[in-house]
N, C-alpha and C positions, 0 to 999 in steps of 0.2 A: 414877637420876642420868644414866645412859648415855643412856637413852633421850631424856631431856630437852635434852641438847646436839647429839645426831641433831637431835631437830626444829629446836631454835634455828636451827643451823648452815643446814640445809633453809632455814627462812623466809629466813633470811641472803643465803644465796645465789640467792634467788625474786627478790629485792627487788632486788639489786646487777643482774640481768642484766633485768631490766625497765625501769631508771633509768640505762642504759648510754648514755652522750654517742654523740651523732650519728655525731663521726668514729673513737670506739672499736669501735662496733658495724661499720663500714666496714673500720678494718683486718681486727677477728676475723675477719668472713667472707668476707674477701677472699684470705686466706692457709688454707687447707683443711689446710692440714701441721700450725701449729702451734697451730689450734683444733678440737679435737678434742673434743667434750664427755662427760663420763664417764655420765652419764643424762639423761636425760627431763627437762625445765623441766614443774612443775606445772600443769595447762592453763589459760590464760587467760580466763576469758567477757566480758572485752571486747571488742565487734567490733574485726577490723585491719582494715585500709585499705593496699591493694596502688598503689605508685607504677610508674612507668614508669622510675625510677632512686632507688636505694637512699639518695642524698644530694644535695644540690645540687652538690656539686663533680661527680660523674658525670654530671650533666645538661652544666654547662659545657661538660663536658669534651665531650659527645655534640656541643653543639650547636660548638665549634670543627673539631672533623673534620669536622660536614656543610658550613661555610663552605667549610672546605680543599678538600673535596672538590669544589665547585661549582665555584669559583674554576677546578679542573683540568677539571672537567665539565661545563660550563655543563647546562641542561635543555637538553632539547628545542624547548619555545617559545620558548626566549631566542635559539637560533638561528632559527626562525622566523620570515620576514617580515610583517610587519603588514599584513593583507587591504587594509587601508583606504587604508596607506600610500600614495603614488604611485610607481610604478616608474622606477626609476632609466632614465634614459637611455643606450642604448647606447653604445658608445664605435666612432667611426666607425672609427680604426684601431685595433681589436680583430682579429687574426687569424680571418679564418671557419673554423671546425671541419669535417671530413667526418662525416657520418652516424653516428651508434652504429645499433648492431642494434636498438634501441627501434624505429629510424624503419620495419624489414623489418615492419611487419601492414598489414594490413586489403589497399585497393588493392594497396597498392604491393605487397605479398607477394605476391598473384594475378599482378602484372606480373609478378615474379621467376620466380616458379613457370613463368610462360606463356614465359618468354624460355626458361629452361631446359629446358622441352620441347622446344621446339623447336632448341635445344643439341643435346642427347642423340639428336634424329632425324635429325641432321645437315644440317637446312636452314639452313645458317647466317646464308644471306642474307633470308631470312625473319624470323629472329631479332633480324638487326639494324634492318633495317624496323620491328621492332614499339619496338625500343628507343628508336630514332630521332624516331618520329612521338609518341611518349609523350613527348618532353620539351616538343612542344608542346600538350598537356593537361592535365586537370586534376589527374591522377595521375602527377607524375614519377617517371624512376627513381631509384632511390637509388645509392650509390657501388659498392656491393656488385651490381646489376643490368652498372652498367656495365664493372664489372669480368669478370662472368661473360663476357661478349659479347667482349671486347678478348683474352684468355683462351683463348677457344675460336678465334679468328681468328688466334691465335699457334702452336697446337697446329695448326692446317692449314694453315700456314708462309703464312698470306696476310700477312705483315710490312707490307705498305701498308695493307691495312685496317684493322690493329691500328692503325696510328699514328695514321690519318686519324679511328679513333673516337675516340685519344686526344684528339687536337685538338677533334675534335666537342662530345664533352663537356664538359670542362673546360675551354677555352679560348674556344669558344664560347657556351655551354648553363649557364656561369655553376654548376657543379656542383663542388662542391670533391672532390677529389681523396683520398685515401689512401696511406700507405705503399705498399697492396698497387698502387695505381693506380699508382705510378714503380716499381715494380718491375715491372709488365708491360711496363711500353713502354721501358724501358731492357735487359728482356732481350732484346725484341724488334730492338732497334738494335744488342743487341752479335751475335746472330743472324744480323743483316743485314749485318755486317760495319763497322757504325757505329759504332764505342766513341767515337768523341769524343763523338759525339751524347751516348750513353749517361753520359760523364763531366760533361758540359754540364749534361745535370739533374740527374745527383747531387750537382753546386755547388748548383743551383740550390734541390734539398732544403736544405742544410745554411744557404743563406743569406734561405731565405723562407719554406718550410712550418714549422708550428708543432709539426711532432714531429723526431724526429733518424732517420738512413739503420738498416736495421733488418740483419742479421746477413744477412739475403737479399739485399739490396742489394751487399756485399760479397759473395755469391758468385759473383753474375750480372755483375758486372765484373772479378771477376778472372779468372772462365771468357773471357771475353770479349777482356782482355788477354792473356793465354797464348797464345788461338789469333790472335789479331793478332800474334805474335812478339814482344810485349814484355811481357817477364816478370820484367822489371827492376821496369817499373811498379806491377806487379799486388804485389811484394814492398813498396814503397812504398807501396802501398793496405793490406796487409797492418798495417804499423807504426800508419800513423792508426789505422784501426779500434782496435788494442789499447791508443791514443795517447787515445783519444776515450770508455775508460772499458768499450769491448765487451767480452765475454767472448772466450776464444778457443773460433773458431768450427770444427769436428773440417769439416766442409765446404770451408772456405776454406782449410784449410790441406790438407786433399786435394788442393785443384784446384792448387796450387801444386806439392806432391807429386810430383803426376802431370806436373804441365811438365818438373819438372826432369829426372826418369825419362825421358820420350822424349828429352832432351839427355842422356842418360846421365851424367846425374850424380848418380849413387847418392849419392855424400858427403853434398851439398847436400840430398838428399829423409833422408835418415836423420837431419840435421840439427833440422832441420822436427821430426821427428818425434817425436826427444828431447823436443825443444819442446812441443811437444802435449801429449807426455806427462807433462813438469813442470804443467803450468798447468792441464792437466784430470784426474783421479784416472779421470774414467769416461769413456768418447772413444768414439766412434762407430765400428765394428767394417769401413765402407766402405774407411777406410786400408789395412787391413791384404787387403781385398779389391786394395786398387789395386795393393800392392806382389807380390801374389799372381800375377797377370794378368799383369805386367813381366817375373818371373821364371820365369814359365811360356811365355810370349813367347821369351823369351833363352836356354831352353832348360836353366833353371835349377831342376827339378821339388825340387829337395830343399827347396832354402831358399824355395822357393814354400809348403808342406807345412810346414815349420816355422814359418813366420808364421801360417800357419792354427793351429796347435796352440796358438801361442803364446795366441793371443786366445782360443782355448777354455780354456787354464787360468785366466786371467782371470776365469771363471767371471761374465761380464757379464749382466746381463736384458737382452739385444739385445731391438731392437723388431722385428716381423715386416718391412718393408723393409728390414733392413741385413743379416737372416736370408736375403732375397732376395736381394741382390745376392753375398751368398757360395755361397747354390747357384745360381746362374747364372751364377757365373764356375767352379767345381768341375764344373759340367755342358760346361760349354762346353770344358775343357781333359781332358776324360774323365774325371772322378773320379767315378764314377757311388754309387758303393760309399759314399761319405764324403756326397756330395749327400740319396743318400737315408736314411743314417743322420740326417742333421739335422734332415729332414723328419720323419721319427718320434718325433724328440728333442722339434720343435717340438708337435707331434701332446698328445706328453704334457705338456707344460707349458704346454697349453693351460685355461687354468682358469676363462673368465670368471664372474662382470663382472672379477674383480679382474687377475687377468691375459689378455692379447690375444696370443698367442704365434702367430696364424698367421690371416691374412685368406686371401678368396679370390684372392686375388695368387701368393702360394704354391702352390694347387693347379694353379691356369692353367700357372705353370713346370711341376710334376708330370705332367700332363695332357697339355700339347703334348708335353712330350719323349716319353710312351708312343706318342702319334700319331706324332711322328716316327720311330720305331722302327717300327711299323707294327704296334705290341701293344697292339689294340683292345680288345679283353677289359678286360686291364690295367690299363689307361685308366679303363675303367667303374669299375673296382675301386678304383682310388684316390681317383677322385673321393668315391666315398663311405666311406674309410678314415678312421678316426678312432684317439685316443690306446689305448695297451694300461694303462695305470697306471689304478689304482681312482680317483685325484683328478681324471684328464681328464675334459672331457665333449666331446661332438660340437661339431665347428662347423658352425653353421650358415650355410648356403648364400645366399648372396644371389643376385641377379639378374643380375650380371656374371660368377659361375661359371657359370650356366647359360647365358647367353647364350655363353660361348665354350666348351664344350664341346659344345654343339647346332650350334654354326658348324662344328666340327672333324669332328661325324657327319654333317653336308650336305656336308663337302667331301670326304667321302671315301664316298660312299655309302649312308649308314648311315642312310638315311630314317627308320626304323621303330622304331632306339634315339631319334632327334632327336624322333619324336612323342612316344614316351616320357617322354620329360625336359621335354618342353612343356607334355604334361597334370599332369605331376609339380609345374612351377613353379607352376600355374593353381591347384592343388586346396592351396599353400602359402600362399594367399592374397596373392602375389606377383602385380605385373603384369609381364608379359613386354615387351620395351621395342621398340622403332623394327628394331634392327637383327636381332632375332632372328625378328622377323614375316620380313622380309624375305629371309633367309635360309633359309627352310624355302619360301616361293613361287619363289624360284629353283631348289631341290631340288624342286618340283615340278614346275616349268616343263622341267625338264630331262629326267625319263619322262614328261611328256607327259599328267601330272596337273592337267586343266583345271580341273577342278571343285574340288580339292582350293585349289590354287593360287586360286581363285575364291573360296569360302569363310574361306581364311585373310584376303584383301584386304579380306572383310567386313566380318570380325572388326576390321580395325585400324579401320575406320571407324566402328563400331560402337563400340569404346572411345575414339575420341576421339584415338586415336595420330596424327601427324603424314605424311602421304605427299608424301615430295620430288616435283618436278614431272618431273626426270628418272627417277624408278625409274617414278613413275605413270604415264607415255609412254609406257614401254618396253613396261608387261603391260598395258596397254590395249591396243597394237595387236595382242598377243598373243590378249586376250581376245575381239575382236571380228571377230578371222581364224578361230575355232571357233564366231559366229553366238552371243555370248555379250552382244552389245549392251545388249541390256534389262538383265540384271545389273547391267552396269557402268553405263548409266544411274539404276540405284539405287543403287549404292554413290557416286558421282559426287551422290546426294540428301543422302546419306547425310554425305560429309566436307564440303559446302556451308552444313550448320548450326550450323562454328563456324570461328573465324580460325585462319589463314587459308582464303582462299579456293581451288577448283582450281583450276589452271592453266588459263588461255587455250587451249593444247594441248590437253588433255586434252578439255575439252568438245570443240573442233574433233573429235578421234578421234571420240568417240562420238556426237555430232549429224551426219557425216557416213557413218558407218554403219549408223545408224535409217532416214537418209531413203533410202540404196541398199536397205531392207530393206521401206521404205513404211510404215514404223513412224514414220507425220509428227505423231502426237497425243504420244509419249513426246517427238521430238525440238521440238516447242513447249514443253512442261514446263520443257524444257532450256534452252532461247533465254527462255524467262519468267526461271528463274532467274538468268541471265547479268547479262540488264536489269535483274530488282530488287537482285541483291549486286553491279549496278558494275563486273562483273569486264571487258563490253566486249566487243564483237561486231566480230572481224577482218573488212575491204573484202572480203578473198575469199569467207568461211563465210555472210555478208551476202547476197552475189549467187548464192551455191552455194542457200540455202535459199530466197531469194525467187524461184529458176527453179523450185526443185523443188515448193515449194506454188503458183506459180501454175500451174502446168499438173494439178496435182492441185485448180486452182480455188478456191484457200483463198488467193488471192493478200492479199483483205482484212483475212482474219486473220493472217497474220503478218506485215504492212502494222502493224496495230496493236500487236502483243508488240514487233515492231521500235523500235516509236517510241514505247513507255512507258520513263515513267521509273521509279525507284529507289522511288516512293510508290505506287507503282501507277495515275496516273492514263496517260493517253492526252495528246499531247501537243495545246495548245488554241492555234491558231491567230486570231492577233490580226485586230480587224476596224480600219479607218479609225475613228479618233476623232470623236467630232460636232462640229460648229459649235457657238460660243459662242450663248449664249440670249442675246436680244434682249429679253426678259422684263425690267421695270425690277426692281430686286431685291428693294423693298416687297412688289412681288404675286407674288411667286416664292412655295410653298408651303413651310414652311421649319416646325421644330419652335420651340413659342410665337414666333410671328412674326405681329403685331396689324399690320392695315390703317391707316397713319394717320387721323386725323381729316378732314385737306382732301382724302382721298380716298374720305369715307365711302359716294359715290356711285356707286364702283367696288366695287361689293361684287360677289363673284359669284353667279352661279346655277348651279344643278346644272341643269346639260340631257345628256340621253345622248348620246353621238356618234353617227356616222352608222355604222351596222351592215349588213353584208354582207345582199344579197338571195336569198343561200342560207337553206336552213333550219340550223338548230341553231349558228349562229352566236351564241355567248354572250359577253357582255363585263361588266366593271366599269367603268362611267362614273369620271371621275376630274372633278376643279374645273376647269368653263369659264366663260370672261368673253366675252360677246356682249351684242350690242345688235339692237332692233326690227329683222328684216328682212335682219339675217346671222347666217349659220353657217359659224364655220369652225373648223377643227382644234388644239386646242393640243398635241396629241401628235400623233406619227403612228401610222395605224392600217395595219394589212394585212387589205386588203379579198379575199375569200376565202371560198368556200361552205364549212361545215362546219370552216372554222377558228377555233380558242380561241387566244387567248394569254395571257401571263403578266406582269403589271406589273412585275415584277423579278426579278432573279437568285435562283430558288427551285433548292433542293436537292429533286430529284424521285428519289431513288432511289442507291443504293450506285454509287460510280465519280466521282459528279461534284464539281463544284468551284465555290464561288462565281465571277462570272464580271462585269466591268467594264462597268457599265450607265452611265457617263454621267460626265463630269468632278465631280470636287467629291463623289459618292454615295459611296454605301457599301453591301455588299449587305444585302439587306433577307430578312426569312425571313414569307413568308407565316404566319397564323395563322386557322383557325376564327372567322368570323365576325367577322373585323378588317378593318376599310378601311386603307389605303394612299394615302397622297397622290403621284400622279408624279412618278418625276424629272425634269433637266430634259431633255428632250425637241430632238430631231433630225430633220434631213431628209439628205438624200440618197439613193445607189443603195442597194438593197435586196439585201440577200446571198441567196444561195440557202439558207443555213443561219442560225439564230438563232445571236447568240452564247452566250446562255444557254438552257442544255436546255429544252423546252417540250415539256408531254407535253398531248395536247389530247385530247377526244373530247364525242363528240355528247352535247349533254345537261349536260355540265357546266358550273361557271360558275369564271371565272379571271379574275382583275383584270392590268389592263392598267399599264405604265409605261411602255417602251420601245413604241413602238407603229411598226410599218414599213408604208410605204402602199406600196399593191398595183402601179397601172399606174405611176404617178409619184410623186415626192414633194408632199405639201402643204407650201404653207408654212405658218407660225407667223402667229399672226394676234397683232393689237394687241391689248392691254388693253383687253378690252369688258366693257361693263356692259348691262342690263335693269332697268328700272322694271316690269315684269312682275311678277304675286305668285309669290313663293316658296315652297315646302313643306319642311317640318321635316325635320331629317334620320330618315330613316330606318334599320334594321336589313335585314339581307339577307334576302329572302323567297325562299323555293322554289315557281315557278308555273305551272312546265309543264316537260313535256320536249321541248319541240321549240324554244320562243325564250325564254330567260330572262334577265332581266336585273337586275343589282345597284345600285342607286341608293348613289352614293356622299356627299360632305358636300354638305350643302345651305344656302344662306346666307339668309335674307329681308331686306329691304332695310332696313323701318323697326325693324329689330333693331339696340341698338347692337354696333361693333366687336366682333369674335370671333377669340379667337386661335387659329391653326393649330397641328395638331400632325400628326405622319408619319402616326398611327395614330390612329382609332377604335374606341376598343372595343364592342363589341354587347353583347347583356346575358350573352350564353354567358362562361363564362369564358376568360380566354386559357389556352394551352398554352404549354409551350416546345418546341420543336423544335432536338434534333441537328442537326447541320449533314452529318449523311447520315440521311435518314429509311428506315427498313425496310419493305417492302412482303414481301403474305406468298411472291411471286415476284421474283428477283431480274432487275431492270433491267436492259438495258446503258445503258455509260457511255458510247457515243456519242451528239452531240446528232440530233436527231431534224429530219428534213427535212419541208417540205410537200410534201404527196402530191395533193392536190385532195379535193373531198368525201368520195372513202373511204378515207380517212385516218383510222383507229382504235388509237390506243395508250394504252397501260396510263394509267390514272389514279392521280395522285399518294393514297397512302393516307390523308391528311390531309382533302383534298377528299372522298375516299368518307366518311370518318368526318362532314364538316359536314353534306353530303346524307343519310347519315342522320339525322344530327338534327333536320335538318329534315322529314323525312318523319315521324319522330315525332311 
């Protein structure tokens, strides 16, 4: 019987939780505490079917969170604008933005980078040059480029220049400006003794740039009014700022600080200070250096010593600058003991990445002061001192610690540690920078280590480093008073292949010492270069070289380096323009240009023109119009034993230039076995040189355009015609080498109309030709004079290639 109510009870309870209403089965499982099951549900062999939510109210309920949620989130695409859309139109008074760092790649980063080179080598006026002339190209600077430049002109107290870029750029150059851009040029005016200036554009921020004056602006005006004596104002500047929502700035209230302290009014700066102290829990540790300084000034060593202590119990993570300026006020007033405890201090809590407890700034103070003391050793030893705690690790060294402590062992003799620390920075895979080259060649210069001094100069030309035109001056005369010329005319090769260029000076130095040494092939190199990089040949170095090669007989050649230009051609002296053609414009040879019909009896005939009674006189006949019983010229010929000439401005060889055959033309490029119809055609004086190169020789054959008569000019004859039979036109035959000639279009009469074109082709195929052809000797690019019969120069390689062909 027991067993019998077991089982009942069992099916009982199978049945009940299998037949469980939607929202009872929802609470059970929803509540774990008070569904607890005491065994095992019988196993089911119905397939389940698994949802995504236990009931439909849990769906609802999912799918109203994800509405809410949208509603606060939009997607992504819904922010997205529509590809297709059309773009809204700008808004003309829309505030223009200055630059984000996006805009610093590609060009413009290379400008950045090239400006800042030339920063850091100190050629500033070169710098600003390059900044300058980029605003008219295709890569401007950005805000950040021209900040660097404005910048670096402040930090070398040039206050005019700074301002004059300011204007340049943004007022000018249509470049919008940045915070940091009115803070340069407002510290600059208060520097200069300017502050209205300086107050003027901080209105001017506040009522037209679209950002607000930045914590730096405020400092740079109230430095500015303090030393102006109004320090009433700079208290007034004070108020807005903290008026306008700033933070209080541990800076600004220094600089006010420190005014009141030189008026002796302690009250007043302790005042402040309180202040500071309320508004900032963590404050910049420079105060408490200012008030150090005052009381060490006044002779006040104790309470000087207890403001020090004071901020050390504060137990602050000062940055490595505020670290500085406390050991360099404890140095400066002899606390040596306390100085370089901190330094050690800094040493060990030194722990990057996470902490930065001591840049090379710190060491340069460590470093100089051992130099100052004259404990060289020391020196060395600190430099490369690092933390004593297991957590420090070394700092590592940049370029600016080495650059000034290699300056500190040049300046005091120490040749041999500065080499030291040079190959040391080299093998860090560290480039050594502008001022440290230059520093070790004055340390050479000075025992009288030419070569050394020589090798380093190389060196920077070799990396690409920057040489001012003044240091360059200086060790070129040096170098070339030891017979060291040729050197320096490669290193002089050497900084010419990239911007900037050397100085005007500097070539002067060393092209005036090659040619006193007869070294006149190195010192043309140098005057080539001049001409092709533009750099510009002074009246005096002009007359100095063209005395010195013409009596060495090379007057011709540096005749020509002189007067090339920047492309390398020789410069082409214009000839007298021709007289207009008389030619009516129907019969003018012209591309698809058909002979009217009421002219049909003006057809021409090919007849060859009248050819020199020299031998090897070769010509391309060009279209003449004659009649029974006259011959006369429609081009002009130059009658001439053993002379060839060229129908048109042919490119014969590397140098030369197309070259103005005739109003209305255009130059034409000879081709293998192609005729040429003339241009139009000229009389008058006959120049001694062509104006297009003409390379001629016996045996060849050269078509004719520009044609110049020999003893006088021909004139142009009328429009003639022949009823005589005509012959077909021909292809150019090879028929001897002593008189050969090219039959050029041929017309027959009872043929009807035929239209003109510039060229004939023959059955060879045509070529294209460069507009400098290559020979397997290189040509000059002077044009070529008539000599009389034995007159033999180079043949265009074009022409050899057709005479072979045809000799084949």
């Amino acid at each position: 019987m027991s067993m019998y109510r077991l089982i009942l009870r069992s099916l009982r309870r199978t049945s009940t939780s299998n037949h469980t209403p939607l929202f009872a089965s929802q609470s059970l499982t929803s509540d774990p505490i008070h569904f607890q099951p005491r065994h095992q549900s019988l196993p089911s062999f119905t397939p389940d079917r698994s949802f995504a939510f236990s009931s439909a109210e849990e769906a609802a309920a999912e799918r109203r969170r994800r509405k809410r949620r949208l509603r606060i989130e939009p997607p992504l695409n819904a922010l997205r604008r529509d590809p297709n859309a059309p773009r809204p139109r700008p808004d003309p008074n829309a505030p223009r933005l200055p630059d984000s760092t996006s805009a610093l790649v590609g060009p413009r980063l290379n400008l950045h980078n090239r400006v800042q080179s030339l920063i850091r080598a100190g050629d500033l006026d070169a710098a600003s040059a390059v900044a300058r002339h980029s605003v008219f190209s295709n890569t401007r600077p950005t805000v950040f480029t021209c900040n660097a430049i404005m910048a670096a002109m402040y930090r070398a107290q040039r206050y005019d220049d700074a301002v004059a870029l300011f204007q340049f750029f943004y007022n000018q150059s249509n470049i919008v400006p940045n915070v940091v851009s009115y803070n340069v040029c407002i510290n600059t005016h208060c520097d200069a003794g300017r502050v209205d200036v300086g107050l003027e554009m901080y209105k001017h921020i506040i009522e037209n740039a679209p950002f607000s004056p930045s914590p730096v602006t405020y400092r740079h005006l109230t430095k500015g009014l303090i030393d102006a004596g109004r320090i009433g104002e700079a208290m007034d500047l004070l108020r807005e700022m903290l008026n306008k929502g700033h933070g209080a700035d541990s800076l600004v209230y220094n600089n006010l600080i420190a005014g009141f302290l030189n008026l002796e009014n302690l009250e007043k700066a302790n005042e402040l200070f309180d202040e500071l102290k309320e508004r900032c829990l963590v404050y910049d540790g420079v105060v408490n250096a200012t008030f150090m300084d005052w009381f060490f000034k006044q002779g006040r060593e104790k309470e000087a010593m207890e403001s020090y202590r004071s901020l050390l119990d504060k137990k602050f993570n000062m940055v490595p600058a505020t670290c500085n300026v406390l050991i360099e006020t404890l140095l400066k007033h002899g606390k040596k003991t306390e100085a370089w405890s901190m330094f050690e201090n800094m040493l060990d809590n030194h722990k990057p990445p996470n902490i930065q407890a001591v840049n090379s700034d710190t060491f340069n103070i460590m470093v100089n002061e051992c130099f100052r003391l004259g404990q060289f050793a020391e020196a060395l030893e600190t430099f490369k001192k690092g933390g004593t705690k297991a957590w420090s690790k070394p700092f590592a060294m940049d370029v600016a610690g080495y650059a000034n402590i290699i300056a500190r062992c040049c300046e005091n003799g120490m040749i041999s540690e500065a080499e030291t620390l040079f190959y040391e920075l080299c093998a860090k895979s560290l480039n050594p920078d502008v001022p440290t080259h230059r520093n070790l060649i004055d340390a050479y210069l000075k025992v009288d280590r030419i070569d050394d001094a020589l090798q380093m100069l190389n060196r920077m030309a070799e990396s690409g480093l920057r040489v001012i035109p003044s240091f360059s001056n200086k060790v070129l005369e040096i170098f070339v008073k030891h017979d060291k010329s040729t050197e320096c005319a490669q290193i002089l090769t050497k900084l010419a292949e990239k911007d900037p260029k050397p100085d005007v000076v500097s070539y002067k130095i060393v092209i005036e010492a090659l040619c006193n040494e007869g070294k006149l092939e190195i010192a043309r190199d140098l005057l080539d270069q001049m001409m092709r990089f533009s750099v510009g040949v002074p009246p005096q170095l002009r007359e100095f070289v063209v005395d010195v090669f013409g009596k060495a007989g090379l007057g011709e050649d540096i005749h020509r380096v002189l007067d090339m230009n920047r492309l390398g051609y020789a410069t082409q002296y214009s000839r007298p323009l021709p007289p207009q053609n008389t030619t009516p414009h129907f019969l003018r040879p012209g591309p698809q240009h058909t002979i009217p019909p009421q002219f049909s009896s003006l057809r021409p005939q090919q007849t060859t023109l009248p050819q020199s009674s020299g031998p090897g006189h070769n010509q391309m006949t060009s279209p003449q119009y004659s009649e029974p019983g006259s011959q006369q010229m429609t081009s002009q010929q130059y009658h001439g034993p053993g002379h060839n000439q060229m129908t048109s401005p042919q490119y014969s060889g590397p140098g030369t230039s197309p070259q103005y055959s005739g109003p209305g033309t255009l130059p034409q490029y000879s081709e293998p076995g192609s005729h040429q119809m003339t241009s139009p055609p000229y009389s008058g004086p006959v120049p001694q040189q062509m104006a297009s190169q003409q390379i001629s020789r016996t045996g060849t054959q050269q078509m004719t355009s520009q044609h110049y008569s020999g003893p006088g000019p021909q004139h142009m004859g009328s429009p003639q015609f022949s009823g005589q039979t005509t012959q077909q036109l021909t292809s150019p035959q090879y028929t001897g080498p002593a008189s050969h000639q090219m039959t050029g279009p041929q017309f027959s009469s009872p043929q009807p109309p035929q239209t003109f074109s510039p060229h004939f082709s023959s059955p060879q195929p045509q070529q294209t030709f460069a507009p400098h052809f290559s020979s397997k000797e290189p040509q000059p690019a002077a044009t070529t004079e008539y000599s009389g019969p034995a007159s033999q120069t180079a043949e265009p390689p074009y022409m050899e290639r057709w005479s072979a062909n045809q000799r084949s």
